[in-house]
N, C-alpha and C positions, 0 to 999 in steps of 0.2 A: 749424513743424516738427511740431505736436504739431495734426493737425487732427481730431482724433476728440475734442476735449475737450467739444464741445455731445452732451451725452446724448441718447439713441433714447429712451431707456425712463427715464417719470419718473413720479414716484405713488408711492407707497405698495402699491402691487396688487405690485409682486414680491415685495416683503417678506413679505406677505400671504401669498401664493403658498409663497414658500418654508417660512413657520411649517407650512402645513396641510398639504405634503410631510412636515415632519419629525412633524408628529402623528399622520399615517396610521402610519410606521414604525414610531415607537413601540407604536403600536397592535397592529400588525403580530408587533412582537417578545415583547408580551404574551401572543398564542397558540402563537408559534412554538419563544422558549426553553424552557418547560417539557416541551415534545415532545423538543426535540433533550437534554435532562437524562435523556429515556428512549433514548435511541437504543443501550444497549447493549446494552437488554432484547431488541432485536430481532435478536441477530447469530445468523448461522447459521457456526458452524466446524466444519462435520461433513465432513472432505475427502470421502468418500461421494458425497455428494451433489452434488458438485462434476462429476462425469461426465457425460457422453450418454448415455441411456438406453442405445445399440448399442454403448458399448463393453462389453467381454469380462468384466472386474470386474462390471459393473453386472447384466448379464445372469445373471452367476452370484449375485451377490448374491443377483436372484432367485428361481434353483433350488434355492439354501439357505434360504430363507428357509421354504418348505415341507418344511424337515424339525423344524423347531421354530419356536412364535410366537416366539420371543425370541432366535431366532437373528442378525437383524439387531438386534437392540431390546437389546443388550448392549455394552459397555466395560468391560475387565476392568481393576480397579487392583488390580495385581500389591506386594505387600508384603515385603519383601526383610529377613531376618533374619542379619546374618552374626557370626562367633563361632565359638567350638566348641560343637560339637552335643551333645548325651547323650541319653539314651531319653529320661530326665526334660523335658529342654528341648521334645524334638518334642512330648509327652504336654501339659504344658503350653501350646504353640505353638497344638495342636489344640483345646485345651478355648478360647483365643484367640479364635482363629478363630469357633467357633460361637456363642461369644458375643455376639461383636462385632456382631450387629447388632438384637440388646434394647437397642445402648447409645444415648445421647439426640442428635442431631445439636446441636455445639456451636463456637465458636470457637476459635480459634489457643489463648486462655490458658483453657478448658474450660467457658466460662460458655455457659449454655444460649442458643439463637440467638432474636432479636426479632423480633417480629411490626411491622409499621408504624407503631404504636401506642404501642412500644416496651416491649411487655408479653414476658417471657420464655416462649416454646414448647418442650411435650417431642413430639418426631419423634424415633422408632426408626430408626437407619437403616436396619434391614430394607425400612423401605419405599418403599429406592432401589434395594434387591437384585431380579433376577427371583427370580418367586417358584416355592419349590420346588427352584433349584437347592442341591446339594450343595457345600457349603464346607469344603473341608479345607486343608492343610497338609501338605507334605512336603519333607523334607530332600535335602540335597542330593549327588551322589555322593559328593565329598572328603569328607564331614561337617564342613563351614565355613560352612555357610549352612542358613536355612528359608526357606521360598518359601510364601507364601498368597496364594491369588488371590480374588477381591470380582467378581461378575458384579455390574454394575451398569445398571440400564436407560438407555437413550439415553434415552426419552419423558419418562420421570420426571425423569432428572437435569437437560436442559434445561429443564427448566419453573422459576420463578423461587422465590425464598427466601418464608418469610413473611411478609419485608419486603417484595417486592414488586417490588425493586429488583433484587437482584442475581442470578442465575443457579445452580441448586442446586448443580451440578458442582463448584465450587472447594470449596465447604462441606461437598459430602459428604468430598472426600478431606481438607479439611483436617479434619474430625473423625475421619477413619481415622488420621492419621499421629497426633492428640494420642494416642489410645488404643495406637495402637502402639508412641508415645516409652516412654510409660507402660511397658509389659510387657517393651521392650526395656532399660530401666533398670534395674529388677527381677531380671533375669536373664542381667544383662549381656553384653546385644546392643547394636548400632548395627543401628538401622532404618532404610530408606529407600522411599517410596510410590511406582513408576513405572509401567510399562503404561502402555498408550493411555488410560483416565483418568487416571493421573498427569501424564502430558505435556498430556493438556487442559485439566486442571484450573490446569497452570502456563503455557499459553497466554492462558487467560482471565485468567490474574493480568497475565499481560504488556498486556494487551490491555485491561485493563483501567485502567489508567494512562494512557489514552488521556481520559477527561475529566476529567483533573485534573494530574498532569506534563506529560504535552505537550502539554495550551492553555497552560498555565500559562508553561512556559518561551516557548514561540513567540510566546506573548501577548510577553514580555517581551526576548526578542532584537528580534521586531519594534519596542517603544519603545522601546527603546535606539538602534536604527539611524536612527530616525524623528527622534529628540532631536537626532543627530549630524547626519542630513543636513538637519536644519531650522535647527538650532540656535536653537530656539525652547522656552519651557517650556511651551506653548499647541497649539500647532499638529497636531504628532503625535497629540493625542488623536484629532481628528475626523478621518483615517482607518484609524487603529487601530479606534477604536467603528464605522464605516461596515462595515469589513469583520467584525468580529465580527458584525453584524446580520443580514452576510450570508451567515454561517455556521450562525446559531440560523433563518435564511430555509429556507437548503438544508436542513440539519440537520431541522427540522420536516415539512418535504415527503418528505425518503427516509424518514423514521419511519413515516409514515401508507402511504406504498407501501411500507415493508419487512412493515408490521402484517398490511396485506392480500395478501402476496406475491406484489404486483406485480413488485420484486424483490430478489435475495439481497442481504443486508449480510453482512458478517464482519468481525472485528476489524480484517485487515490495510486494508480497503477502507474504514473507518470513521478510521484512521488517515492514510489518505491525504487522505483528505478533509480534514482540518480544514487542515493544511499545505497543500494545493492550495489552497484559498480563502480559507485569508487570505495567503498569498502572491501571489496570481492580484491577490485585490481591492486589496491593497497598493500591487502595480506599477500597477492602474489609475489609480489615486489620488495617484500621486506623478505620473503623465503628466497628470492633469487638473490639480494645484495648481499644478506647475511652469510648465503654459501658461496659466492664469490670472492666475499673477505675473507674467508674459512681456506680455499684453496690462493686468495693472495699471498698466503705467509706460507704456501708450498710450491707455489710455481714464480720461475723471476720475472716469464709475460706474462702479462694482463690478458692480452689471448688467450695462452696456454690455461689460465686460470679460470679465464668467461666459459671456453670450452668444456673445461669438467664441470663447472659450478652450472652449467644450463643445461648438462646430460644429468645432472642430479637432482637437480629441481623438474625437469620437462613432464616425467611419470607419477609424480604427486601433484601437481601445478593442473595435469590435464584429465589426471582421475581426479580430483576434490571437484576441479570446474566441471567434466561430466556428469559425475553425483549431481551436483545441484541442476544441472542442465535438464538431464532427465526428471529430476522431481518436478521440476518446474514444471516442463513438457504434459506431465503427467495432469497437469491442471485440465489438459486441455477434452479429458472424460468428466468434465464437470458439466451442469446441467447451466449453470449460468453464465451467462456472457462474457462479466469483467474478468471472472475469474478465468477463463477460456483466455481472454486478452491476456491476464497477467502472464500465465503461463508464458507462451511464445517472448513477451517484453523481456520479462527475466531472462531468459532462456538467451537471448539474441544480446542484453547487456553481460549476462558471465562469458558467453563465447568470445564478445567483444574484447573483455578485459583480460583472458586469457592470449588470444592473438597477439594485443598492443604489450601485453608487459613480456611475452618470450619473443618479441621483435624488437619493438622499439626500444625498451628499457636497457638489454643489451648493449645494442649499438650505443646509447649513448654512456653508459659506463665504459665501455672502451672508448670514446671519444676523448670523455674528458680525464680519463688514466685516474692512476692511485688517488695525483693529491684531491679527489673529490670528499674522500675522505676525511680532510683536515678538518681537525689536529688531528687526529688520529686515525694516521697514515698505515694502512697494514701493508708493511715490510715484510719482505720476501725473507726467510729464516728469523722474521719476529717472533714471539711470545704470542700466543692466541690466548688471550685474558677469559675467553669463556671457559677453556678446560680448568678453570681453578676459581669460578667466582660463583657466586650463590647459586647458582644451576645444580652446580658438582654438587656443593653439600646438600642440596635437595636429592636427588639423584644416590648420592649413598646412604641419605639415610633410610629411606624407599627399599634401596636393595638390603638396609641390617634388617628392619622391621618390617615385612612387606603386608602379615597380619592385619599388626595391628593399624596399619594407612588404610587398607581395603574396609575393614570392617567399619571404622570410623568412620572414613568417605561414605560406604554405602548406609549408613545408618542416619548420615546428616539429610542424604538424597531422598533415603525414604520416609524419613517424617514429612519434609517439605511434601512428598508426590501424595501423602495421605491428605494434603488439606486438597489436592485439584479437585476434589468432587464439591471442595464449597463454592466453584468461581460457576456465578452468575453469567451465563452466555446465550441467554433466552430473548437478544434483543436488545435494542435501545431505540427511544421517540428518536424525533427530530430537537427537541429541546434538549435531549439530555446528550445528544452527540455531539454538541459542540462543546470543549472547554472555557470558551468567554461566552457573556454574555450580550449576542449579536441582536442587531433589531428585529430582527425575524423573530428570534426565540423568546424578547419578553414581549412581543408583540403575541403572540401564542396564546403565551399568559396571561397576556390582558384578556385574549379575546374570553379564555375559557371562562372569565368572571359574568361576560356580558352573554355571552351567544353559545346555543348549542354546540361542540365540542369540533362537531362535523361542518360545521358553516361551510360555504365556500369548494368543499371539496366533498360530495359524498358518495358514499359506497353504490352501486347502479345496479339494478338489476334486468337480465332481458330475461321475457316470459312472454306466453302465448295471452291473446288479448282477452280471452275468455275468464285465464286464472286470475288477473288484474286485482278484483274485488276480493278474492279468498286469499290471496297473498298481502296485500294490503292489511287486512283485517291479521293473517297474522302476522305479520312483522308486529305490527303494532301493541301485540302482547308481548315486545321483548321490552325488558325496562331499559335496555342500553338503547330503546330506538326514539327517537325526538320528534322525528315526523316523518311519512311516507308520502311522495308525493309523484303519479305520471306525467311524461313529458308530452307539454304540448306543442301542438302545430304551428309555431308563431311563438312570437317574442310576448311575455307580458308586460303588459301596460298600465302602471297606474290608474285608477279610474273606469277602466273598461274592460269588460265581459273576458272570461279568463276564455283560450283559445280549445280547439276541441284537442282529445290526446290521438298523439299521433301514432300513427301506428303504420308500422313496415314489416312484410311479408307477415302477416296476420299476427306480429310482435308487438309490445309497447314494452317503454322504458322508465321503471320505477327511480325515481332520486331519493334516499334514505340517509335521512342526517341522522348522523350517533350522537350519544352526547357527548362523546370523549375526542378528543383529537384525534384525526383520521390517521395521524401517521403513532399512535400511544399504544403502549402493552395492551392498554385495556379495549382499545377498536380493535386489534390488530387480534388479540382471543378471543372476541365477540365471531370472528369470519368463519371458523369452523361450524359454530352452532348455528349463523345465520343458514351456512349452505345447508346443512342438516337438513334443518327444521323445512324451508322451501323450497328443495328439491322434493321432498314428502310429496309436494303435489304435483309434482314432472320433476324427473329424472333431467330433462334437457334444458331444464330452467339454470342459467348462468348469472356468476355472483361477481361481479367486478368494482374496477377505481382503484384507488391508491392504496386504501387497508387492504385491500385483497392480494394486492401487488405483493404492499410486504409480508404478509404471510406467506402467500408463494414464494418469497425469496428466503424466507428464512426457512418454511420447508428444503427448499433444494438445498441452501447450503447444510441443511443436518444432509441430508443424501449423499452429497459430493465428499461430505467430513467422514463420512462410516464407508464411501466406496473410495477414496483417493487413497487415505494416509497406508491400509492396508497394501496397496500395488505399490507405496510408494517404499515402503519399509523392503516388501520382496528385494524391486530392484537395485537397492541399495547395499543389500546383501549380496544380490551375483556380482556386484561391479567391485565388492569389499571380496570375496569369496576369488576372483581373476587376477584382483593385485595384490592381494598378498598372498595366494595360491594354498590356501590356511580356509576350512570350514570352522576349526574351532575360532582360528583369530577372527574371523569377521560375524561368528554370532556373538561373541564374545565384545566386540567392538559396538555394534548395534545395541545389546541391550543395552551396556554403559548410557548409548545416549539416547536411547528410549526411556531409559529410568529420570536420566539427566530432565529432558524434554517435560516429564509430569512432575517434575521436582522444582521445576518453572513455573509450570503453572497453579503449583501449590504458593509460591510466591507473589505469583501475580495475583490470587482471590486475597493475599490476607492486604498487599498493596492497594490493590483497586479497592476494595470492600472499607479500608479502615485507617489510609492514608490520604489518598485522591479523592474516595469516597465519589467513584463512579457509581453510576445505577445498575451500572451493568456492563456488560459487552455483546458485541454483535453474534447471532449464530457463526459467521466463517470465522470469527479470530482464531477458534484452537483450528483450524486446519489453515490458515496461515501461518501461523506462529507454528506448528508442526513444520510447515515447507523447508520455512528457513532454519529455524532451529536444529531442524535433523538433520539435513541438506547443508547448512554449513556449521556446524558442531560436529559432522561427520570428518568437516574437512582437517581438521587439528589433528584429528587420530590416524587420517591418513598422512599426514606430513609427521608424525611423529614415529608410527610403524612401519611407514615405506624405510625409513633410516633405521630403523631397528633391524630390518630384514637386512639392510644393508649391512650394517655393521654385525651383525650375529654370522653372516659367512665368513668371516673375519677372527672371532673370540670366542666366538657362541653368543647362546640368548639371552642370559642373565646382565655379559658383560657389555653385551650390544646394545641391553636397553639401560643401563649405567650412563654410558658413549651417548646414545641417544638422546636421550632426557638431558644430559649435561649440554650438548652442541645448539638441542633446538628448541629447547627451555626459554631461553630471552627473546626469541624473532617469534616463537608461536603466541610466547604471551605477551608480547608487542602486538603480533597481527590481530588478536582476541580484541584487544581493548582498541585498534581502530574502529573494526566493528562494530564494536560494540558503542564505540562513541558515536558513529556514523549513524546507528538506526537511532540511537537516542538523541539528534538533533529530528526527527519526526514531530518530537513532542513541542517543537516550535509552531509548527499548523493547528491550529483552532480546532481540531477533530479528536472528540475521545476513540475513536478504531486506529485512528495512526500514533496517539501517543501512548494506548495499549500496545499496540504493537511494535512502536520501538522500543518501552521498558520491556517487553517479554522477552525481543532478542538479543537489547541489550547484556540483560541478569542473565537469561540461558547461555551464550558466548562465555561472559565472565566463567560461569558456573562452570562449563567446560573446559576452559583452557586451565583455570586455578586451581580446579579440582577435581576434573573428571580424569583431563589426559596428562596434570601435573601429580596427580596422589594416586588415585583410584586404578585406571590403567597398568601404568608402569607396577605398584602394586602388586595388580593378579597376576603380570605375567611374569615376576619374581618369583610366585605363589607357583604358577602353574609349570614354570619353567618349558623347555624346549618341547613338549606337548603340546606348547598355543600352538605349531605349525600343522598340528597335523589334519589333510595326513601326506603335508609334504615332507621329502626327504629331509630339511632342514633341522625337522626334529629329534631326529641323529645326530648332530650339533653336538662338541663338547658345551658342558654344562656354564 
């Protein structure tokens, strides 16, 4: 029965072999973790910069930027005083104010901030302030609030601490807000720090818990599940460590391309990452142990055994990771930046984790032989418990009723895909994108009680000098507009004669407060009808600032979502259509998880909308959640039909996906629900776009592995029998 027990491979040279694999790696992770320990040093979250040079924001960026050097090269954190007012209170607010920036940059509890060294530095914050502007203080109509506003340079604030390590932005505001507790105590205020530095400086915090809670947790849901489905106290380590290597691999590689900006990182992309590869390397790695146990109880060496079980795995393992490679890639015809970034990040973490788990994970499974196994050692002519455990009886009962599993799977699929046209994807503020509620965001809300919506931050527009007065005049019939006002020559001054407006190559620059929060649904649908309406009176008249921003962002990503997910759906089909050598099996394949993918996001609108009771979600979530979700929900059906093709050369089709479904039933829906736990530790970061988007690929994974490519699948091709290949030979197959 058992005639593979005379070993191919004897000597000591594999052994060999596989110690000086695992030394290169090591080797390897010696240069590469300390890189990925900097990888936050390199984020870029300036949405800005996230444009195409030809969109309308960008351009006007541009023509504002020649009315002042620091006109782009600013982030104002807005300071929020509320209380009753008195003359006293503004008098002292304003002497505050001017103060504030002799004082010494310093920690959350006021201790002066450390150099690398750990030696204490004094830094003025002045010399985060541009310089020269005017910092004052003014009260608010009600007399229930003070408003101070902090120009703060981009250049400077981005650049890193003394440490070296962290990023100056969060430091400066978090030294604005101690000094602000301070004087708001004293005079009994409640303070709150928000503006566009406030909110990025609480992005960065969020974002920042990215090397440290969410490896930490992912690290550890992934052992947990590794423990369960090995039930081993050995086992899960080696590829838990395989895939961390080959994280600190990727991780070290986008460090050195983010350094040289080859290309963008940002927080949210730096967060996907760690969850995409060691989720990716995870499922490799349970598909590689799984078929090595599988040929352990046929061959009596563990060589003999590695050798088949990684000629088996190598063509599923490197088409699933190409799939998703290529989608990813496929980012990179997007219009905006991060997502251009994600692409490549992705791309460079699945190849990583393909490399490290058909390398290093090898080697060390034959290093440390069978008993890694323990207890349950698979012996060479044992019993292989999967051909007789809940797999099989799933698996034949599939093959008696294949009907009635298809029709019932696709009818659960298709209710859920009829509710995706209810999921809200038009956006979200800045208040409503984070899931806690941080000082930024109820500072927001204070402001919006006290001060027009726009304060601090408004929409700008560049126009010829002549239009000035007629643009003015009509902005001002818009009810969303609070005030219009040109930029003048010179700082204003309390008390003295307002300056003349300036004006550059025969331009000026309108400042236009909305009433609604510059970054709100309702500023951000105001930006189409502003341009409308004054462009009316020159075509070359440009509509800029931050609400303009996000409109232009959420324009492109509708564009990028109607021109990717189609290229990406194509190439997912040639690459389905070459390994399985099968037109029908790989359109057959595809729509499953095309239908799967909007039977997700039928899920997601009734979750988000009546559970979480989000506002909303971002324009790119469905063309994220499309990447992954198709990209790897594709990969189950390729690990599942690459063996079916296998075993149908063997029995035929019907009996090959019996075989199939019973062998790789418990490692596909092991690997599903790392995944799937993996993106669902996202929802640990303070951001409603990553906690959407780890329940969506969480539920879609699930959805696929339980039901798509456990009932539905296996299923049709009982239904369809030895026709899915065609129109390859194999179709000819006994039945």
């Amino acid at each position: 029965m058992f005639s593979k027990k005379t070993s191919s491979i004897k000597g000591r040279k594999p052994l060999w072999l596989a110690i000086v694999v695992v030394i290169v790696w090591m080797s390897i992770s010696g240069v590469t973790g300390p890189l990925f320990g900097k990888l936050s040093s390199v984020q870029e979250n300036n949405n800005s910069s996230f444009l195409p040079p030809e969109s309308e924001a960008t351009r006007a960026a541009t023509a504002i930027a020649k009315f002042s050097d620091s006109a782009n090269d600013q982030i104002p954190a807005l300071v929020l005083f509320t209380g009753d007012v008195t003359v006293e209170h503004i008098a002292s607010a304003q002497v505050f104010t001017q103060s504030l920036g002799a004082k010494m940059l310093v920690d959350s509890d006021g201790q002066l901030i450390k150099d690398k060294s750990g030696k204490e530095v004094s830094i003025p914050l002045s010399n985060y302030f541009i310089k020269g502007a005017e910092i004052t203080s003014f009260p608010a109509p009600d007399g229930k609030a003070i408003l101070a506003s902090f120009p703060i340079s981009v250049q400077v604030a981005t650049e890193l601490l003394p440490n070296e390590k962290d990023p100056a932005l969060p430091g400066i505001v978090e030294s604005i807000r101690y000094y602000a507790n301070d004087y708001a105590k004293a005079n009994g205020f409640v303070t709150h720090t928000t503006g566009f530095a406030g909110i990025l400086a609480d992005l960065f915090g969020a974002f920042g818990s990215i090397d440290s809670a969410l490896l930490l947790t992912t690290g550890g849901v992934v052992a947990i599940i590794l423990i369960i489905v090995y039930r081993s106290p050995f086992l899960w380590i080696l590829p838990l460590m395989s895939a961390g290597l080959a994280l600190t691999l990727s991780g070290g590689v986008i460090y050195i391309l983010a350094k040289n900006n080859v290309i963008t990182l940002d927080g949210q992309s730096q967060g996907i990452l760690s969850v995409l590869v060691l989720g990716a390397a995870t499922d490799y790695a349970l598909l590689l142990i799984a078929r090595y146990r599988e040929e352990l109880h046929l061959h009596e060496s563990r060589y003999d055994a590695m050798k088949v079980a990684w000629r088996g795995v190598v063509e599923p393992i490197v088409a699933s990771g190409s799939t998703v490679t290529i989608g990813l890639l496929v980012l990179l015809l997007s219009e905006l930046n991060n997502n251009r970034g994600l692409g490549p990040i992705g791309a460079i973490g699945i190849v990583c984790s393909m490399i490290t788990i058909l390398t290093l994970l090898p080697a060390l499974l034959v290093i440390f032989g069978r008993w890694i196994f323990w207890p349950k050692v698979a012996r060479f002519g044992g019993a292989d418990e999967k051909l007789t455990g809940a797999w099989a009886k799933v698996a034949a009962a599939t093959a008696r009723h294949p009907r009635k599993y298809w029709i019932v799977a696709s009818s659960i699929l298709i209710i859920l895909a009829g509710l995706s046209s209810t999921l809200n994807a038009t956006g979200l503020s800045t208040i409503d994108s984070f899931t806690n509620r941080t000082d930024s965001v109820v500072g927001q809300e204070e402001l919006l009680k006290h001060f027009p919506g726009g304060q601090g931050q408004p929409t700008q527009i560049v126009l010829k000098q002549e239009l000035a007065t007629a643009a003015i005049a009509q902005l001002k019939q818009n009810e969303g507009v609070d005030s219009v006002s040109p930029m003048v020559d010179g700082f204003v001054v309390q008390g003295q004669p307002l300056p003349p407006i300036k004006v550059v190559d025969g331009n000026v620059l309108l400042n236009v407060i909305l009433k609604y929060a510059p970054d709100s649904k309702e500023a951000i649908a105001m930006i189409p009808g502003l341009r409308t309406d004054i462009e009316k009176l020159d075509p070359t008249i440009l509509v800029g600032g931050s609400t303009s921003v996000s409109y232009d962002i959420n324009q492109a990503s509708k564009r990028d979502r109607n021109l990717i997910i189609p290229i990406v759906l194509f190439i997912i089909a040639i690459i389905l259509g070459l390994l399985l050598r099968s037109i029908y099996a790989a359109v057959l394949l595809l729509a499953t998880v095309v239908i799967s993918f909007f039977a997700t996001l039928g899920a997601c609108a009734v979750i988000f909308n009546h559970i979480f009771h989000f506002k909303g979600a971002d324009p790119s979530f469905p063309l994220f959640a499309f990447i992954f979700l198709v990209a790897l929900g594709i990969d189950y059906n390729i690990f599942l039909m690459t063996r079916v093709r296998e075993e149908t050369q063997k029995m035929g089709t019907r009996a090959g996906m019996t075989k199939a479904l019973t062998v790789t039933g418990g490692v596909i829906t092991s690997a599903g629900i790392v995944l799937a736990a993996t993106f669902a530790v996202l929802g640990i970061l303070p951001l409603v776009f990553l906690a959407e988007l780890g329940f969506a690929v969480g539920f879609g994974v699930l959805l696929d592995t339980m039901l798509v490519r456990s009932i539905l699948v296996p299923a049709l091709v009982h239904e369809i029998g030895p026709k899915v290949w065609w129109p390859s030979k194999l179709q000819f197959h006994a039945k």
